[in-house]
C-alpha positions in Angstrom: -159.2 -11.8 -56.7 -159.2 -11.0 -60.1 -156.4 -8.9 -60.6 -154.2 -9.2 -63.5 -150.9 -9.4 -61.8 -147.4 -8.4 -64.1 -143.6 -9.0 -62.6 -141.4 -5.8 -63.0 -138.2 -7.5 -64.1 -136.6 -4.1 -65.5 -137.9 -1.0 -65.4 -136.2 2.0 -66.6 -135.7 3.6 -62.4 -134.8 1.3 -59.7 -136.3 0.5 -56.8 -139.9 0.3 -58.4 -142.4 -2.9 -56.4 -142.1 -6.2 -58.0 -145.7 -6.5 -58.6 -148.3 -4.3 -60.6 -151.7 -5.2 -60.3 -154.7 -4.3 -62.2 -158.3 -4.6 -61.8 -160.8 -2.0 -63.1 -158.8 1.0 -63.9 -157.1 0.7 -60.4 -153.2 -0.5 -60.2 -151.8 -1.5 -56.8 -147.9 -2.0 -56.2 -146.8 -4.2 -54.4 -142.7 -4.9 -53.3 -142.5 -8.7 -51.9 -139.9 -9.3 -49.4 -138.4 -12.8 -48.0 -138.4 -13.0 -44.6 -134.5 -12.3 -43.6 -134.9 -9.8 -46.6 -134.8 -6.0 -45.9 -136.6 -3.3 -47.4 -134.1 -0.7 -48.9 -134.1 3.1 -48.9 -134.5 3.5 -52.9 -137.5 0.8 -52.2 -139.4 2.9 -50.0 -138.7 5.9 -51.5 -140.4 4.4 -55.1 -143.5 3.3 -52.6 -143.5 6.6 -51.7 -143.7 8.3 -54.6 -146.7 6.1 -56.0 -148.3 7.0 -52.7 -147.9 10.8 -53.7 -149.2 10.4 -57.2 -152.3 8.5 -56.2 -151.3 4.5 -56.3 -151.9 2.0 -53.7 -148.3 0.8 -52.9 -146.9 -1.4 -50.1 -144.1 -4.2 -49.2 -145.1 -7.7 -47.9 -142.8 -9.9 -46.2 -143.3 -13.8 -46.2 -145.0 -14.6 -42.6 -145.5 -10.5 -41.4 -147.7 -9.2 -44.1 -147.8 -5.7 -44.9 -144.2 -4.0 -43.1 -144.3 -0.8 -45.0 -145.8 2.0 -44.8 
């Protein structure tokens, strides 16, 4: 889709997405779940907070899609 898509391996909070993606000024988050993994409170919490600031953010799970929010 023509995004340019960079792995979080560290940042310096927790619980930030595992993906930032970025495509004409716009950067969508995105935290990418297997599918007997769990989202965790700090997780959703980070979403959260890009959702207040302005960012797209979301979790995918392998075979569900989007799970959260």
């Amino acid at each position: 889709m023509g995004f340019l898509v960079i792995k979080t391996i560290r940042l310096n909070k927790s619980g930030f997405p595992d993906l930032m993606c970025l495509k004409d000024g716009k950067t969508i988050w995105i935290e990418v779940k297997e599918p007997k993994d769990t989202l965790k409170p700090l997780q959703k919490k980070r979403i959260e907070e890009l959702i207040e600031i302005g960012f797209e953010a979301y979790c995918l799970q392998k075979n569900k899609g989007k799970i959260y929010p």
